[in-house]
PAPADO-555883 format. One record per atom (N, C-alpha, C): residue in one letter; residue number from 1; x, y, z; atom name. Coordinates in pm, 1 decimal, padded with zeros to 6 digits, always signed. Example, Ala and Ser with C-alpha at 12.3 -4.5 7.8 and 13.67 -1.06 7.14 Angstrom:
BEGIN
REC   residuo   num          X          Y          Z   atomo
REC         A     1   +01319.0   -00569.0   +00780.0       N
REC         A     1   +01230.0   -00450.0   +00780.0      CA
REC         A     1   +01320.0   -00330.0   +00780.0       C
REC         S     2   +01285.0   -00225.0   +00708.0       N
REC         S     2   +01367.0   -00106.0   +00714.0      CA
REC         S     2   +01290.0   +00003.0   +00787.0       C
//
This chain:
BEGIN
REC   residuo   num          X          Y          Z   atomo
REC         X     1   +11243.9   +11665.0   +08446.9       N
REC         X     1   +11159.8   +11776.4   +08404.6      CA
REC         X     1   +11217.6   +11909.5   +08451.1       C
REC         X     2   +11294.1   +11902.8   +08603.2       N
REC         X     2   +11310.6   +12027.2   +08624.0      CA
REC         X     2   +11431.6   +12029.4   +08507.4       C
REC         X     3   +11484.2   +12015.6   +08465.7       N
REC         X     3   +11636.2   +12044.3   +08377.5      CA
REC         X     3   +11553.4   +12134.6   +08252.1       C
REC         X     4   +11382.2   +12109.4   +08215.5       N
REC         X     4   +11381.4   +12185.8   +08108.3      CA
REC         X     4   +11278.0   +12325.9   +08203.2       C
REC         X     5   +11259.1   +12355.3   +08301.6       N
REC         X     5   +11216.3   +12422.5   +08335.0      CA
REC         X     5   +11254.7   +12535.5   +08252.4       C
REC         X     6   +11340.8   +12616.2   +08254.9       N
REC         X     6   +11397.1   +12720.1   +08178.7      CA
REC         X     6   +11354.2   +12754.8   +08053.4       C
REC         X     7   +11350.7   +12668.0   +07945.4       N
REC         X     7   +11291.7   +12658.0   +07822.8      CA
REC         X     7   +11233.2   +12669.5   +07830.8       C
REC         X     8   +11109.5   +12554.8   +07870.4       N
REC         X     8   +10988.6   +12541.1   +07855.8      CA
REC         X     8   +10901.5   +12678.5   +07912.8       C
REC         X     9   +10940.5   +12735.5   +08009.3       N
REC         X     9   +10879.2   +12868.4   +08090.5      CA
REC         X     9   +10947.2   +12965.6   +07975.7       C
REC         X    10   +11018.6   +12973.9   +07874.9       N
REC         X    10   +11052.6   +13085.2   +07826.5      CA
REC         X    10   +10984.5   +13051.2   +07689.6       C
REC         X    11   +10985.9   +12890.6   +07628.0       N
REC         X    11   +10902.9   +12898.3   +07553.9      CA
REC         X    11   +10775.1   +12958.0   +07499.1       C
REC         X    12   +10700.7   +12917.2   +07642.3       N
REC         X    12   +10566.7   +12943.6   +07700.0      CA
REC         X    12   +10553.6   +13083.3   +07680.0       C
REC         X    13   +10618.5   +13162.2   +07716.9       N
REC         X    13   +10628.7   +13287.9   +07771.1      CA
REC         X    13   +10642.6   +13348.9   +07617.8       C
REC         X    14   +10743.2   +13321.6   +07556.0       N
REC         X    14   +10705.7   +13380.0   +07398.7      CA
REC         X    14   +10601.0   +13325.9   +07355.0       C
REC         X    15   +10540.0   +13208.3   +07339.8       N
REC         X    15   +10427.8   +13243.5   +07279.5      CA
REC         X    15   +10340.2   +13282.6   +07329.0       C
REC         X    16   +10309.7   +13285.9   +07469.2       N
REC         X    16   +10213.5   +13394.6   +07492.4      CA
REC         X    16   +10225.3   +13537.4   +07441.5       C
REC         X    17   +10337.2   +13597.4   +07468.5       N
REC         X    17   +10377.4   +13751.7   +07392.5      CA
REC         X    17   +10324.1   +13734.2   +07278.0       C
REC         X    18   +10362.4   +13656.3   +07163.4       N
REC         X    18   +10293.7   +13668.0   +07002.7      CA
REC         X    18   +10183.8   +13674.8   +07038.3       C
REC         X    19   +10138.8   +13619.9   +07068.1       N
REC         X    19   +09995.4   +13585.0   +07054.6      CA
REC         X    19   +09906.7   +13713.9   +07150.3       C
REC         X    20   +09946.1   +13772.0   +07221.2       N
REC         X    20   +09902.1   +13874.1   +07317.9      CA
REC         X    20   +09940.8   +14014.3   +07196.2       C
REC         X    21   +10035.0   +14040.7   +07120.7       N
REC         X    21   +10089.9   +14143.2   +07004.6      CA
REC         X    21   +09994.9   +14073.2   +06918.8       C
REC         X    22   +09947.9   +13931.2   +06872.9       N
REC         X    22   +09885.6   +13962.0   +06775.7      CA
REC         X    22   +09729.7   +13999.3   +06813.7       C
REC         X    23   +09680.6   +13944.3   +06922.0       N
REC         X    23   +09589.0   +13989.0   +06956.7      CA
REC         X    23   +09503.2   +14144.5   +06958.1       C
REC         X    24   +09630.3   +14261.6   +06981.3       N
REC         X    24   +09643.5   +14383.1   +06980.9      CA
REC         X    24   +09604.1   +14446.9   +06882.0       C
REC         X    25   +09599.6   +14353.5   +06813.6       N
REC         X    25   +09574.9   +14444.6   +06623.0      CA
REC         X    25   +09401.5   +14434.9   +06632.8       C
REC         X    26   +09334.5   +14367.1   +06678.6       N
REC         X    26   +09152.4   +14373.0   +06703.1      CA
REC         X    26   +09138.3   +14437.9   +06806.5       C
REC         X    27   +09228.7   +14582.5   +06885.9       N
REC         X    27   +09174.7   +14589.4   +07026.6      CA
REC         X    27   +09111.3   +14739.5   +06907.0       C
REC         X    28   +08980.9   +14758.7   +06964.6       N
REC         X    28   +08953.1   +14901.1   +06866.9      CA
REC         X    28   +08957.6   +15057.5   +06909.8       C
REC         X    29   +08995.3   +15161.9   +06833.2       N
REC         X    29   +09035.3   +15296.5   +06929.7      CA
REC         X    29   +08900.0   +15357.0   +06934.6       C
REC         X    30   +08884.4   +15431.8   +07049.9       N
REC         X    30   +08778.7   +15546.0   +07073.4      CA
REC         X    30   +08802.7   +15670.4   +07012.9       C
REC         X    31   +08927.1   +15689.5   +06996.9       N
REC         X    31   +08929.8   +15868.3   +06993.3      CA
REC         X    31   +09074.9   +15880.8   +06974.0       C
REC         X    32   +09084.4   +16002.8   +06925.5       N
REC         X    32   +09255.7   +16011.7   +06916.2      CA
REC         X    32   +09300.8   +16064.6   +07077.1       C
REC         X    33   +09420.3   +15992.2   +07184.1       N
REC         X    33   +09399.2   +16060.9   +07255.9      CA
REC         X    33   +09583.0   +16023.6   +07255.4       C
REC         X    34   +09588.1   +16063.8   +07149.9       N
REC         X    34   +09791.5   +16036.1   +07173.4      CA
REC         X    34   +09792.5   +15869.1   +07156.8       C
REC         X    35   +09767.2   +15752.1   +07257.6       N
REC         X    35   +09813.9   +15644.1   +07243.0      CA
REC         X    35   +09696.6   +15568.1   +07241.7       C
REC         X    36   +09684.8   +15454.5   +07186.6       N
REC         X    36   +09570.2   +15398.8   +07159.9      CA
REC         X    36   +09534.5   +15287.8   +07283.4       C
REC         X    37   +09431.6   +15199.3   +07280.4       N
REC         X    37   +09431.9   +15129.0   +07424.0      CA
REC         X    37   +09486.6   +15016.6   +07354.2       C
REC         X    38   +09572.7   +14981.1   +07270.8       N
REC         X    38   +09681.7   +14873.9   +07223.2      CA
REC         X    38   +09804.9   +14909.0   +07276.3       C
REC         X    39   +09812.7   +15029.2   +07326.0       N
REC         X    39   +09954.8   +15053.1   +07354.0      CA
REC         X    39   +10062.4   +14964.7   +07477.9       C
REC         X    40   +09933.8   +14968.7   +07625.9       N
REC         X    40   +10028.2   +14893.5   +07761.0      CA
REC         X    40   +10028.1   +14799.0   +07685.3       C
REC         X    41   +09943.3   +14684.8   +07599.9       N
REC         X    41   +09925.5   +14523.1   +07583.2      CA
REC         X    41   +10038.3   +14545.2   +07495.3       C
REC         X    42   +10071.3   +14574.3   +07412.8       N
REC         X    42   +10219.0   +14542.9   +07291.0      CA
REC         X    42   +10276.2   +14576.9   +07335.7       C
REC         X    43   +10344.1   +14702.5   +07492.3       N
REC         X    43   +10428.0   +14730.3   +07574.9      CA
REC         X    43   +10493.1   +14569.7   +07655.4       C
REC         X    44   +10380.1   +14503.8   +07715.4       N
REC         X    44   +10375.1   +14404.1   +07796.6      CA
REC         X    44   +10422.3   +14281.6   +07708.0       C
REC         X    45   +10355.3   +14256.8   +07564.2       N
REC         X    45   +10376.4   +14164.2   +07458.3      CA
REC         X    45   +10517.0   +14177.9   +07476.2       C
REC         X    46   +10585.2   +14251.7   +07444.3       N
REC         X    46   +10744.6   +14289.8   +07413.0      CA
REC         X    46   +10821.5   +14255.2   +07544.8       C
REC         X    47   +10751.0   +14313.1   +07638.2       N
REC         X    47   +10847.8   +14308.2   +07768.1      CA
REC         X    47   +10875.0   +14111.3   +07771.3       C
REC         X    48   +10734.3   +14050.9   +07780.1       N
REC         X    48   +10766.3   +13912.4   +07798.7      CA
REC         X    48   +10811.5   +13850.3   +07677.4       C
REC         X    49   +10787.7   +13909.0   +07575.8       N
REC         X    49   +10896.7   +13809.4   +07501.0      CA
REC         X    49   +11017.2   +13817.5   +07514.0       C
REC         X    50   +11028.9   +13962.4   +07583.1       N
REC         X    50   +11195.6   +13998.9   +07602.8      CA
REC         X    50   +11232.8   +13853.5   +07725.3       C
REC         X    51   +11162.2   +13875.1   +07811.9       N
REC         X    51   +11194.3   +13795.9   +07960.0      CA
REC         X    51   +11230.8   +13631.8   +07911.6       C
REC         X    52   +11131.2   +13595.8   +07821.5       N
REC         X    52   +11113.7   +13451.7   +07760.8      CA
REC         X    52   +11196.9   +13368.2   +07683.7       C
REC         X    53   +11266.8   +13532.1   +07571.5       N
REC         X    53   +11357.3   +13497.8   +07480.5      CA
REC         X    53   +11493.4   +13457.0   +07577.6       C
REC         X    54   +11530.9   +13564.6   +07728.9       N
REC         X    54   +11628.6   +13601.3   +07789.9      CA
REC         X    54   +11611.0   +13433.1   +07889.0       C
REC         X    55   +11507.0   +13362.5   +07901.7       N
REC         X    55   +11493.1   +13222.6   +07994.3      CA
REC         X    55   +11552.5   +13134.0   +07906.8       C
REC         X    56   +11482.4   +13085.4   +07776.8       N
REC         X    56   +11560.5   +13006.2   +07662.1      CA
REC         X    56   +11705.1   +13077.0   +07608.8       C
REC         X    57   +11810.8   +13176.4   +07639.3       N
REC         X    57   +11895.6   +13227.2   +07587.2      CA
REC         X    57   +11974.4   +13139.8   +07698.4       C
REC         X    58   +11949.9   +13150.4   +07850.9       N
REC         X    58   +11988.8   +13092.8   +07946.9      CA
REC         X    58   +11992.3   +12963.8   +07953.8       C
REC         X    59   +11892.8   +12902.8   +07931.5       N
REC         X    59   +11877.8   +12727.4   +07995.2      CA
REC         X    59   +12028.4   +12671.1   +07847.2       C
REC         X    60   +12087.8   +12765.4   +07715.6       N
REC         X    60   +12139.1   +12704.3   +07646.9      CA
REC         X    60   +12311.5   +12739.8   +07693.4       C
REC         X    61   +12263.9   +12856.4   +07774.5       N
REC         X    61   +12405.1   +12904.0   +07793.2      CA
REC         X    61   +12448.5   +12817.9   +07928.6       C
REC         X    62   +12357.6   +12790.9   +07979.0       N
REC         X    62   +12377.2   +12654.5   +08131.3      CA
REC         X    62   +12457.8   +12525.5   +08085.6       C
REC         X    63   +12341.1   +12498.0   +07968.0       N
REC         X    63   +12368.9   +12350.2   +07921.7      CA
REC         X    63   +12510.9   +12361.0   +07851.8       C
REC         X    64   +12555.8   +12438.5   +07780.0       N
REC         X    64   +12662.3   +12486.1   +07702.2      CA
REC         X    64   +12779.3   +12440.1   +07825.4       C
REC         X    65   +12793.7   +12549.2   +07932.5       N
REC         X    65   +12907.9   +12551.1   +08047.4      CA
REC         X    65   +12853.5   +12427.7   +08135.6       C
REC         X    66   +12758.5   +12381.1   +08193.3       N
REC         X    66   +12788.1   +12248.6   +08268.3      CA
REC         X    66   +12756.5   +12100.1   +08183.9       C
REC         X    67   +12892.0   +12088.2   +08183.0       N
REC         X    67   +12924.2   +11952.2   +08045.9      CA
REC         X    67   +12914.9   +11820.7   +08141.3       C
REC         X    68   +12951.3   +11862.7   +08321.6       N
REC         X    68   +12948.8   +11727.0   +08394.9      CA
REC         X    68   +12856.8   +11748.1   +08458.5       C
REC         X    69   +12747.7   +11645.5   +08476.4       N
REC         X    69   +12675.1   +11637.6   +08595.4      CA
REC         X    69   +12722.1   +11646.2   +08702.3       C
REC         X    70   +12811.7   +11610.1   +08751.1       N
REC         X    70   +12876.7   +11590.2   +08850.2      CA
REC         X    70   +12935.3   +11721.3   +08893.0       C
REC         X    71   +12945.2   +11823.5   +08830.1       N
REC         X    71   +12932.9   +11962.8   +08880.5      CA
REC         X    71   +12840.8   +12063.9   +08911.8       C
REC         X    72   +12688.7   +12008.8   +08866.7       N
REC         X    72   +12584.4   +12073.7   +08885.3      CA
REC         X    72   +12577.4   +12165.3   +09022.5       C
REC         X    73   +12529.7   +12293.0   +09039.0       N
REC         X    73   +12511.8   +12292.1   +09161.1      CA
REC         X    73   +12345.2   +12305.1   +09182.2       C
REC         X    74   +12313.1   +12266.5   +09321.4       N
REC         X    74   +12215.1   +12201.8   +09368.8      CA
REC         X    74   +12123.3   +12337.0   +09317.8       C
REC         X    75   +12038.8   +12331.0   +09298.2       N
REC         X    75   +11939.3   +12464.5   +09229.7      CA
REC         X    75   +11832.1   +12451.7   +09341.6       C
REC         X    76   +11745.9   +12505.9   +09418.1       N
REC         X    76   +11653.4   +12520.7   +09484.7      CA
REC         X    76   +11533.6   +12453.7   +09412.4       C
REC         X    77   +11451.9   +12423.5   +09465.6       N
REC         X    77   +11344.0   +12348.5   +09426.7      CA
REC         X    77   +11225.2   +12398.9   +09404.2       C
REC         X    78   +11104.0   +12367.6   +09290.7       N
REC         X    78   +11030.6   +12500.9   +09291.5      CA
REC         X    78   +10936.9   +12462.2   +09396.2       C
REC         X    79   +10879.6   +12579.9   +09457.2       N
REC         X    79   +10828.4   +12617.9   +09533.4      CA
REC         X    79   +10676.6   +12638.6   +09485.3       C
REC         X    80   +10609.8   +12516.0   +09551.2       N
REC         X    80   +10443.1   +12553.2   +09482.9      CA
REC         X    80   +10353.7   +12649.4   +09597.7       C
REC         X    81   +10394.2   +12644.6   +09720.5       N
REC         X    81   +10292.5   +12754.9   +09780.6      CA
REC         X    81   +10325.8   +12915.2   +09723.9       C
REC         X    82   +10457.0   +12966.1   +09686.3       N
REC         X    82   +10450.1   +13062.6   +09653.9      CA
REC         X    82   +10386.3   +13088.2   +09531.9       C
REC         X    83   +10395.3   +13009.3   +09432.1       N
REC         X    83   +10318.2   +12968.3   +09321.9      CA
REC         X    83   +10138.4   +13010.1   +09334.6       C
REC         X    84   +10120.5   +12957.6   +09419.4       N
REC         X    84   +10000.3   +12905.9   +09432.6      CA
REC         X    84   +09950.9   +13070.2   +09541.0       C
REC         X    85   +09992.8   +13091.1   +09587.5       N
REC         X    85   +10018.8   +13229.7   +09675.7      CA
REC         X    85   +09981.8   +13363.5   +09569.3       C
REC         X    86   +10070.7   +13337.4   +09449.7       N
REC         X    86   +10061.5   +13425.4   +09343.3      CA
REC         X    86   +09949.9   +13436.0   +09258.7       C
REC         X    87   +09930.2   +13298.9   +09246.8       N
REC         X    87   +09784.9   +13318.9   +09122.2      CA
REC         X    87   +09684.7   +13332.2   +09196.7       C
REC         X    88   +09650.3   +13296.8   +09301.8       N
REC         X    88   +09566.3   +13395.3   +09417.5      CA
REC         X    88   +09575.6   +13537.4   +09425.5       C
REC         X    89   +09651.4   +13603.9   +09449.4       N
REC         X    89   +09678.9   +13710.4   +09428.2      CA
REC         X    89   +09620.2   +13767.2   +09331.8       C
REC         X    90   +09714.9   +13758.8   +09205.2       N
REC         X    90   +09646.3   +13803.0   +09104.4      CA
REC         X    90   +09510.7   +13783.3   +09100.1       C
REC         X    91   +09447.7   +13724.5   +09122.9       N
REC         X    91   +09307.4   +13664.9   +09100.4      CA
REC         X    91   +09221.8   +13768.7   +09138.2       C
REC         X    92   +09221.0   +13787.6   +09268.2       N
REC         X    92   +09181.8   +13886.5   +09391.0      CA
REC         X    92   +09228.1   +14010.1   +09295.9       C
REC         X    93   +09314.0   +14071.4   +09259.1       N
REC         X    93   +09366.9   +14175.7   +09223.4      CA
REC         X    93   +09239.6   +14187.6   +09112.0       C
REC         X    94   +09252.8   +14127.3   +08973.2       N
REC         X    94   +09194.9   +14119.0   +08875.9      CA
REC         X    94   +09013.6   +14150.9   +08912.0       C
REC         X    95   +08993.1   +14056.4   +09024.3       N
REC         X    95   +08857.9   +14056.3   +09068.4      CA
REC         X    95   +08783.3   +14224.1   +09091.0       C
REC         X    96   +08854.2   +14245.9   +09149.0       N
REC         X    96   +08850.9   +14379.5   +09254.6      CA
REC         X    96   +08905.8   +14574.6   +09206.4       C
REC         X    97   +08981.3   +14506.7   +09105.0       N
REC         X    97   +09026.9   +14603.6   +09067.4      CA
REC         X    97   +08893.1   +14707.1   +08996.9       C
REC         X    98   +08805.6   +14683.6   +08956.1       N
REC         X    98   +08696.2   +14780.8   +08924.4      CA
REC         X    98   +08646.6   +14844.9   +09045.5       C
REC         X    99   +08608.0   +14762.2   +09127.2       N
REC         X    99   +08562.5   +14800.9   +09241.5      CA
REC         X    99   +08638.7   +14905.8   +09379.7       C
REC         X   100   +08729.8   +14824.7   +09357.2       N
REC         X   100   +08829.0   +14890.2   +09460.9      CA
REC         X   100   +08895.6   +14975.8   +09403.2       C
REC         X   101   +08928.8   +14991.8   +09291.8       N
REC         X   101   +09041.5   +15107.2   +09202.2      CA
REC         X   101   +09136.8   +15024.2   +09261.3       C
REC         X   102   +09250.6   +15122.2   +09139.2       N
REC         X   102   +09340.0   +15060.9   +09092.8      CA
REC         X   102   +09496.3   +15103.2   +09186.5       C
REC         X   103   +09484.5   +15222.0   +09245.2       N
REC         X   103   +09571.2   +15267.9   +09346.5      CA
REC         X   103   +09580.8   +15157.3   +09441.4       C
REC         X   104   +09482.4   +15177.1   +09543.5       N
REC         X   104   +09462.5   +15066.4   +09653.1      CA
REC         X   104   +09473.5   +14928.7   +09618.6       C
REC         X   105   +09473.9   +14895.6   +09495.5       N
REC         X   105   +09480.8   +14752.1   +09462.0      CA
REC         X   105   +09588.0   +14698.1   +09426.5       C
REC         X   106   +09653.6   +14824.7   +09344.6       N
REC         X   106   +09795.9   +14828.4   +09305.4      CA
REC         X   106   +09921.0   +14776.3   +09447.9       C
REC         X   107   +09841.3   +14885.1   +09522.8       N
REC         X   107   +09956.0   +14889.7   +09652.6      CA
REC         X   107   +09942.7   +14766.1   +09741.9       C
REC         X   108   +09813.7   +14701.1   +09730.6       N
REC         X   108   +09790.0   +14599.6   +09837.5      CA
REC         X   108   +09863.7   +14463.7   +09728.7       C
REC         X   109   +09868.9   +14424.9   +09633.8       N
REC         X   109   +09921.5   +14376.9   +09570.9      CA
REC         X   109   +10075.2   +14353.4   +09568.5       C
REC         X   110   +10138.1   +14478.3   +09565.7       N
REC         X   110   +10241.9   +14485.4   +09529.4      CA
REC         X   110   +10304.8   +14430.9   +09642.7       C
REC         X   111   +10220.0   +14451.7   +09804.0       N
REC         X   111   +10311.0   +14434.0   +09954.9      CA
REC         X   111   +10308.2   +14299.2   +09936.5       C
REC         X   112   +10207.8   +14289.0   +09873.4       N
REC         X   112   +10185.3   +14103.9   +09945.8      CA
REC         X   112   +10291.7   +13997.1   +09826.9       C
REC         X   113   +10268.2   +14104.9   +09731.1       N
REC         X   113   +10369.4   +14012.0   +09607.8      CA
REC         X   113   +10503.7   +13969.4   +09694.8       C
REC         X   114   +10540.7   +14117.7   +09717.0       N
REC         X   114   +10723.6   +14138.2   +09815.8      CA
REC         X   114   +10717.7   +14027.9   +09905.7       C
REC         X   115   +10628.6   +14056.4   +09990.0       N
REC         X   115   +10626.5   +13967.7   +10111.2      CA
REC         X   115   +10632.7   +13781.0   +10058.5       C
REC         X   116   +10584.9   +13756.5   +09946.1       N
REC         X   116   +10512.9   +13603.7   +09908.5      CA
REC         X   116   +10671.7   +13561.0   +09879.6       C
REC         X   117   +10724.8   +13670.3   +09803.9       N
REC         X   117   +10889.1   +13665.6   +09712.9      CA
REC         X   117   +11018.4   +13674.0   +09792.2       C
REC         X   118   +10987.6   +13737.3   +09927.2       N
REC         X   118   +11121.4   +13764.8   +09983.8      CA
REC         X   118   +11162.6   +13637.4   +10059.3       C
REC         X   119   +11292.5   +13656.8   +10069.7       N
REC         X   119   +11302.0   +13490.4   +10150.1      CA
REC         X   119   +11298.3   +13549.3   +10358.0       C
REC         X   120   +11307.5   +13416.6   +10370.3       N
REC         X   120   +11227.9   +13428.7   +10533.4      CA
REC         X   120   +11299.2   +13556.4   +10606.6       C
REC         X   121   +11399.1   +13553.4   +10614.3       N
REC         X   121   +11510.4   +13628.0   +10689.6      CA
REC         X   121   +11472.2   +13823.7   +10600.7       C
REC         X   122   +11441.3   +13840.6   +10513.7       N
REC         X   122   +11452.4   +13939.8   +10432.3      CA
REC         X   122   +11323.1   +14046.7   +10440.1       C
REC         X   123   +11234.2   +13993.2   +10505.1       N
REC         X   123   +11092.1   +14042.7   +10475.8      CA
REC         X   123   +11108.7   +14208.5   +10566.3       C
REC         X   124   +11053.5   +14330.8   +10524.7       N
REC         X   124   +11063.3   +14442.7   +10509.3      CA
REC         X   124   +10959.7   +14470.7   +10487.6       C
REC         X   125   +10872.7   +14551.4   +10612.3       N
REC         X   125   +10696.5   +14540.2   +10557.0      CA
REC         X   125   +10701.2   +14718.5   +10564.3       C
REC         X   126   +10839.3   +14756.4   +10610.8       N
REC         X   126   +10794.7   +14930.3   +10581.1      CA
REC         X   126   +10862.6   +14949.5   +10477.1       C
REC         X   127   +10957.8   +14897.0   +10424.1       N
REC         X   127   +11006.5   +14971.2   +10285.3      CA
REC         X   127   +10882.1   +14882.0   +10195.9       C
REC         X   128   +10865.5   +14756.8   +10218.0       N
REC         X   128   +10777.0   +14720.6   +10073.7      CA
REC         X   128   +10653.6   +14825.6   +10080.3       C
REC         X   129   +10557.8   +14817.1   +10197.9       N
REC         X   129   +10478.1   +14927.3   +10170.9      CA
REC         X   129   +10523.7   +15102.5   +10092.0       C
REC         X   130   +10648.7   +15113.6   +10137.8       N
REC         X   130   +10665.6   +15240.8   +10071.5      CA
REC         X   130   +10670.9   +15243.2   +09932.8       C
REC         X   131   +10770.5   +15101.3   +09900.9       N
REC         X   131   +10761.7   +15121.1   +09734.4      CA
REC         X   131   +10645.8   +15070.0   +09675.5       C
REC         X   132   +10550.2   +15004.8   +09744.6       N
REC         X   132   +10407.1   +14946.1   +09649.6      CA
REC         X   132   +10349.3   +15088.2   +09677.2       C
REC         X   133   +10319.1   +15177.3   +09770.4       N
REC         X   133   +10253.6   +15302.3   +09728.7      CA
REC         X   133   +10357.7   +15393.4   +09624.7       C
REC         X   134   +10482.2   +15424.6   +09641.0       N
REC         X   134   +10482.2   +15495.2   +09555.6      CA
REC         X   134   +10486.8   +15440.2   +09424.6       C
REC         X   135   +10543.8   +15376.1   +09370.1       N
REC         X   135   +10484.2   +15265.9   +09240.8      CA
REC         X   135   +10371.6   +15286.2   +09173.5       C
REC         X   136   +10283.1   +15267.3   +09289.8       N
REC         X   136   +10120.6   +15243.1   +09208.9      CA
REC         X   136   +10047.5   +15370.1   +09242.9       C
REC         X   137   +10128.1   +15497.6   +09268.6       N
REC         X   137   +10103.1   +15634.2   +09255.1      CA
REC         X   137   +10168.4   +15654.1   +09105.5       C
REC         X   138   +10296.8   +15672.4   +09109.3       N
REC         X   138   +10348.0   +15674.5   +08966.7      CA
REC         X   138   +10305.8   +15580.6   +08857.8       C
REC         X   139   +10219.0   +15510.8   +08887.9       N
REC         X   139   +10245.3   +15404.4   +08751.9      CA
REC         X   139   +10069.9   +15474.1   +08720.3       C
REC         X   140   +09959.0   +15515.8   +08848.0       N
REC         X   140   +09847.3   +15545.0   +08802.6      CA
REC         X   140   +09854.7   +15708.9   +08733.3       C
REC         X   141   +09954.3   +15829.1   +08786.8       N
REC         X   141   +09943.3   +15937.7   +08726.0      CA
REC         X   141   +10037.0   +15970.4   +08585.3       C
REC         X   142   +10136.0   +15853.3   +08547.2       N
REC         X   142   +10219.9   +15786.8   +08429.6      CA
REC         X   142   +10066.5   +15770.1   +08318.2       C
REC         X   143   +10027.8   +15661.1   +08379.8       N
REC         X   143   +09898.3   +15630.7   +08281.7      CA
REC         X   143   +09790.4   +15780.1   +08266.0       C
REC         X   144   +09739.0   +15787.1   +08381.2       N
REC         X   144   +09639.0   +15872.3   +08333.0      CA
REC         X   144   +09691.8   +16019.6   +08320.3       C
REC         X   145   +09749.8   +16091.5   +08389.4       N
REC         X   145   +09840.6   +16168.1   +08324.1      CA
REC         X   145   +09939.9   +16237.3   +08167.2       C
REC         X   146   +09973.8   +16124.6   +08159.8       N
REC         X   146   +10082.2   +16096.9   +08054.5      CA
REC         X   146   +10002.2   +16074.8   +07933.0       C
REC         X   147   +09983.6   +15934.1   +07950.6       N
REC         X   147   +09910.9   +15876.4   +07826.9      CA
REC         X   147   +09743.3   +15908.0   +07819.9       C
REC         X   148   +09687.8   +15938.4   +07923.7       N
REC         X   148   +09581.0   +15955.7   +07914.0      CA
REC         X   148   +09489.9   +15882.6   +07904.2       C
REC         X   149   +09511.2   +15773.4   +07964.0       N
REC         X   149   +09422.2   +15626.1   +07961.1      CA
REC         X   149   +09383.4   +15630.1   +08087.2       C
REC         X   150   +09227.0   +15597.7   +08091.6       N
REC         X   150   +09120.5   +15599.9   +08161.4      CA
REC         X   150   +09158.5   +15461.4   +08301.2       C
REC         X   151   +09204.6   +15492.5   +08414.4       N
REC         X   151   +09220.1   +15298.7   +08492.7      CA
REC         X   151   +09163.2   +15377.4   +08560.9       C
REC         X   152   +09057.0   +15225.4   +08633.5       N
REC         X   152   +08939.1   +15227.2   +08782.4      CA
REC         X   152   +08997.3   +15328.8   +08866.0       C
REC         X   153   +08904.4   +15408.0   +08927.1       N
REC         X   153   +08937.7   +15479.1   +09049.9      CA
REC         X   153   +08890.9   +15390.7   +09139.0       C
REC         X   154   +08806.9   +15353.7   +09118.0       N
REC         X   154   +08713.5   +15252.9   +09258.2      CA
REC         X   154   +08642.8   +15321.1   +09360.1       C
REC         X   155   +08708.9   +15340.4   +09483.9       N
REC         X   155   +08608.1   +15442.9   +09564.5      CA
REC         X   155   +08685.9   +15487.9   +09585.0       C
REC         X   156   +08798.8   +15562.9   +09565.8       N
REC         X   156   +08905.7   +15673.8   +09558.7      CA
REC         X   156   +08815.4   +15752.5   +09472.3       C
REC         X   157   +08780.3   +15722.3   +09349.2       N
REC         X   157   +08710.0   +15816.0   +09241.5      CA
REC         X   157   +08526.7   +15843.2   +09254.3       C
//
């Protein structure tokens, strides 16, 4: 099973994108305000089909160059607490994000993502904090700024 990991996660991953782009076409507009609230979701649609198409482009270009088993090299094994670490995360994030806004949620997110992802030896709790705040400063005055789309303040707002 692990040999189709690659595919199958990039499979997956495009059809979620279609289906998230086709979804986009029933999201309905309020007002003209420059970009419509379809815009991040067909941003995101695209990005993962990009990522999905780029997993299945790979698992063929693997299979293509290793013709012997016997040259494989040993691939790391997946890892279910980080797994499992993550969709927690998100969860909490998703939960909270009205409540808490989206700054503070952004940034507490982003440390703990770094931290869940980095390997043991690597972990960096003052640069990750620096880049999950500035990130989820730029990514909230990008949005509401820029495009003009309304995200939670929480009790910041």
């Amino acid at each position: 099973m692990e040999k189709y990991q690659k595919i199958l996660t990039g499979s997956i991953a495009v059809s979620m994108a279609v289906l998230l782009y086709i979804l986009t076409f029933s999201v309905k507009s309020f007002g003209s305000i420059g970009v419509g609230p379809e815009f991040v979701p067909r941003i995101v649609a695209v990005i993962l089909f990009g990522f999905g198409t780029f997993l299945i482009f790979q698992w063929f270009l693997e299979k293509k160059i290793v013709s012997d088993p016997a040259e494989k090299v040993e691939k790391e094994p997946f890892r279910v607490r980080p797994f499992l670490l993550t969709l927690l995360l998100l969860c909490l994030y998703v939960a909270l994000l009205r409540t808490v806004g989206f700054i503070i949620m952004s940034c507490v997110y982003l440390f703990f993502q770094m931290n869940i992802l980095a390997p043991e030896g690597h972990r960096k709790p003052i640069v990750f904090a620096l880049v999950s705040v500035l990130t989820s400063l730029a990514a909230y005055y990008l949005f509401v700024g820029f495009f003009h789309i309304m995200i939670p303040a929480g009790i910041l707002g």
